[in-house]
N, C-alpha and C positions, 0 to 999 in steps of 0.2 A: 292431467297433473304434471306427465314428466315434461311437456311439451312447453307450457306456462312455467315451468322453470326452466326450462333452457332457452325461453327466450325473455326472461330475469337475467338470466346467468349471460346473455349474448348484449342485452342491453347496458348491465351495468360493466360487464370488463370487454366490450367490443373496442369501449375509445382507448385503453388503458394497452391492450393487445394491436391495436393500429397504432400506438405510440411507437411502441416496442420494436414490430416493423420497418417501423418510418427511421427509427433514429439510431438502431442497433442491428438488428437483423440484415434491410438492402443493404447499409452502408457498409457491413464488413463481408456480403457475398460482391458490391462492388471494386472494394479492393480487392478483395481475390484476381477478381476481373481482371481488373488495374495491370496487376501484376505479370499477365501472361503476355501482355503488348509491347511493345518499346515505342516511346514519346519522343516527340517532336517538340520538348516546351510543354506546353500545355494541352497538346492535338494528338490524338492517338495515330500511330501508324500501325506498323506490319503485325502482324502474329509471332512472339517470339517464343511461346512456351516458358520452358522452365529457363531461359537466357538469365533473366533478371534474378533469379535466384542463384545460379552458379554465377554468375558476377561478384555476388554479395557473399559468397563464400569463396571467395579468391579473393585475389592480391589487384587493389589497396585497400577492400572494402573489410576483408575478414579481420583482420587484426584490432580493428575499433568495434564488428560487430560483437566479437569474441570478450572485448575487453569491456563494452556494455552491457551484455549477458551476464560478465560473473559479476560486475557493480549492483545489479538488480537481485542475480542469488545471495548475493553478501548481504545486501539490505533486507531482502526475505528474512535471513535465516536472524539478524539482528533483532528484526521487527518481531518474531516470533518465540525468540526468549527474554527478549531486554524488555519491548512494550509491553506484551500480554504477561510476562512474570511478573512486572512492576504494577500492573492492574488485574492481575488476580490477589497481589497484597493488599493494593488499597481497596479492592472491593472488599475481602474480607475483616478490615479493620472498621470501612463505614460498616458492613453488616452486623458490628456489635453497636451501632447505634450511639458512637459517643458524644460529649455534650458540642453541641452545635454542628450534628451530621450532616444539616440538611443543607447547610453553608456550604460547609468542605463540599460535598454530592454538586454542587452550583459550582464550586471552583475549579473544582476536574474535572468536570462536561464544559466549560466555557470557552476553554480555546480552541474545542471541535468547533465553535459557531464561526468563531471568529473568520475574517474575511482573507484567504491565504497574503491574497498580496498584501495587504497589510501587514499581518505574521512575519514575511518574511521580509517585507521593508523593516520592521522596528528590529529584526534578529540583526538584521545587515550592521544597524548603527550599532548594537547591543556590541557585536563582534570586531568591528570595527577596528583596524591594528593600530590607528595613529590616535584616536580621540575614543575609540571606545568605552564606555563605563567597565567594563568586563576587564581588559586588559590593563587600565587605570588602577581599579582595584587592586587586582594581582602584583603591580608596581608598587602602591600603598604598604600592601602588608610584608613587602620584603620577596614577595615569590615574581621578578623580576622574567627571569628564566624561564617563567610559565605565560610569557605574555607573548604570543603569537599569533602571526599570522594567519589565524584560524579558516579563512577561505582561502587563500592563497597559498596554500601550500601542500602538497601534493598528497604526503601523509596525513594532513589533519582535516580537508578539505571533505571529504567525503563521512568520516567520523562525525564533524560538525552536523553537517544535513544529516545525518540520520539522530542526532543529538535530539535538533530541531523538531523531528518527526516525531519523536518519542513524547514529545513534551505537546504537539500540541494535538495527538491523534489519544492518547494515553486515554483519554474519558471516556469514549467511546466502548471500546474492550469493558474498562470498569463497568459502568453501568449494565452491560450484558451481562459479567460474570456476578452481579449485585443482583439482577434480576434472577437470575438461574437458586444464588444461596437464597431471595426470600421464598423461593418458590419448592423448599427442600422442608417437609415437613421436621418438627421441631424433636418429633416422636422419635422418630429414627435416631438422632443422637443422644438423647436420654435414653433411649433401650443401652447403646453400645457402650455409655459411661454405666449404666447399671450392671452392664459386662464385665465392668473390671479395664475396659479399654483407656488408656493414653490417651489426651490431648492429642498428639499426633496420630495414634491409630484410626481416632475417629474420621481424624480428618481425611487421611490415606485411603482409607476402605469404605467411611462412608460419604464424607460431601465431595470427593473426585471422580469417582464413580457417576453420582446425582448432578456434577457440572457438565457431562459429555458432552448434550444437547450444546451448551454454553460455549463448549470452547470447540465444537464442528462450527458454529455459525463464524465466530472468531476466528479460526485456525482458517478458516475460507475465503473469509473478506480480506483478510489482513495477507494472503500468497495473492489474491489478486489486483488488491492493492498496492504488492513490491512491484510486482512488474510491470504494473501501466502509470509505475512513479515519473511524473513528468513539472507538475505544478511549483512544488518547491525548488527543484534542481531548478526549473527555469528562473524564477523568480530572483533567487538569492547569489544564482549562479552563474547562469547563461544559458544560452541555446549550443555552444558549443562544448560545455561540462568541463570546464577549465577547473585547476589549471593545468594543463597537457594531458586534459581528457579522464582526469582523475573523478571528476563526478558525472563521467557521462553515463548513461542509461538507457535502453533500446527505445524510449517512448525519446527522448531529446537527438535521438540519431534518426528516429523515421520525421520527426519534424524540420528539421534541417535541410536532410535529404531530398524529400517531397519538397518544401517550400525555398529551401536554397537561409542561405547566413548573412551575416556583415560582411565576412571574410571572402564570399560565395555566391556569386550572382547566379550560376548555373544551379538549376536543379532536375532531380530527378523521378518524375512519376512515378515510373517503372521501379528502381531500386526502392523508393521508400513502399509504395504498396506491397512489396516482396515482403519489407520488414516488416509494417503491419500485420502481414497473413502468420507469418514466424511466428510473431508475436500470441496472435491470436487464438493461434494453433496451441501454443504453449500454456497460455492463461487458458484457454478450456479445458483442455488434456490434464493439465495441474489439478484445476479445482474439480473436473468431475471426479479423477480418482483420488483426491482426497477425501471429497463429501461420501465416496462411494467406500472408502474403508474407516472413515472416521462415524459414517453410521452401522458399519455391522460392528464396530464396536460399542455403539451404545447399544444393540441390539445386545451382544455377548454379554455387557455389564446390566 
């Protein structure tokens, strides 16, 4: 019997596990690789060891790696009260089921579908400083002064992209913490109102507690989706996170780096595989010790 199922268990997730392999696993014990050599172009030469990583933490490479590191903490730490706050609200408004929930639930999952480059071509015109409808309006109503250069400009340029991200990742989070409140027996919070408990008591002690699960799976995807942020910034932005590096981000500095710029005909294997591993290193290390005390806390509650 155990045999006939593990070769169930070998049949059905062997291609699923060779995927995984193939697409995730060699590719980022390759860069590691990558990283120990110094390149010729595109041709591996010597042995250099750790060269390519003390490069990348000196002078000229550290002050842009350093300055994309905290662009990706900023964005983490955004994504994780502004997104997930604003879609633990709306989860818990559809989960009172009001008239026409099932619309609204279709309009806050719909821009996770959507296709980014598109996303971010229609935000481009949206924001747009000289014909934009956004900036147009704000001219209309008298708020003149509020009508800026929203990507080009060094203060507002990075606010905007994470504006962006909020708006079109928000469903996502929802639905999870939507799924978590239908999945919270109904018993539990008619016991603690026949308690004498508060609207808010209940909520505090009893359905935040019952979201844990919810917002481990959340609080995980959404730290290692700050920092392998690349899609949008490139899109709306560039490859070089203009303007003067205000949106740049360690995923748009190891692409550059690696494949070279407009600005940049040269590139560098060696440095950008270094960032990769960084990187790597960083997004593992994050999410395993988050998953890992974000469940002895649903284990404590």
């Amino acid at each position: 019997m155990r045999r006939q199922r593990a070769v169930w268990l070998g049949l059905f997730l062997g291609p699923a596990v060779a995927l995984m392999l193939a697409f995730t696993t060699l590719p980022a014990l390759a860069s590691l690789l990558y990283s120990l050599f110094e390149w010729e172009g595109f041709r591996r030469a010597a042995f250099a060891g750790l060269l390519n990583f003390r490069k990348l933490l000196a002078f000229p490479f550290q002050r842009d790696f350093l300055r994309a590191l905290g662009h990706n903490v900023e964005v983490c730490l955004v994504m994780l009260a502004v997104q997930n706050g604003l879609a633990l609200l709306l989860a818990l408004a559809l989960s009172r089921e009001p008239r026409g929930f099932r619309f609204f639930r279709v309009v806050t999952f719909l821009p996770v579908i959507l296709s980014l480059v598109i996303v971010g071509f229609l935000w481009q015109l949206l924001l747009n400083p000289l014909f934009g409808p956004l900036n147009r309006l704000l001219r209309t109503v008298g708020l003149s002064a509020w009508a800026l250069p929203w990507l080009g400009d060094t203060v507002t340029a990075l606010p905007t992209l994470m504006a962006v991200n909020v708006w079109r990742w928000v469903g996502f989070p929802t639905l999870v913490f939507l799924a978590g409140l239908n999945a919270i027996p109904e018993e539990y919070h008619e016991a603690a109102r026949l308690d004498g408990a508060a609207a808010w008591r209940v909520f505090r002690f009893v359905t935040l507690p019952l979201l844990a699960p919810a917002f481990t799976i959340v609080t995980v995807l959404t730290f290692i989706g700050a920092f392998e942020w690349f899609e949008l910034p490139y899109v709306m932005a560039g490859v070089n996170g203009p303007p003067a590096g205000a949106t740049d981000t360690l995923a748009l500095m190891f692409y550059r780096t690696a494949f070279g710029s407009v600005d940049s005909a040269a590139a560098s294997v060696g440095l950008g595989a270094a960032i990769s591993a960084l990187l790597f290193l960083i997004v593992g290390t994050g999410a395993a010790i988050g998953a890992l005390l974000l469940r002895r806390r649903e284990l404590e509650l």
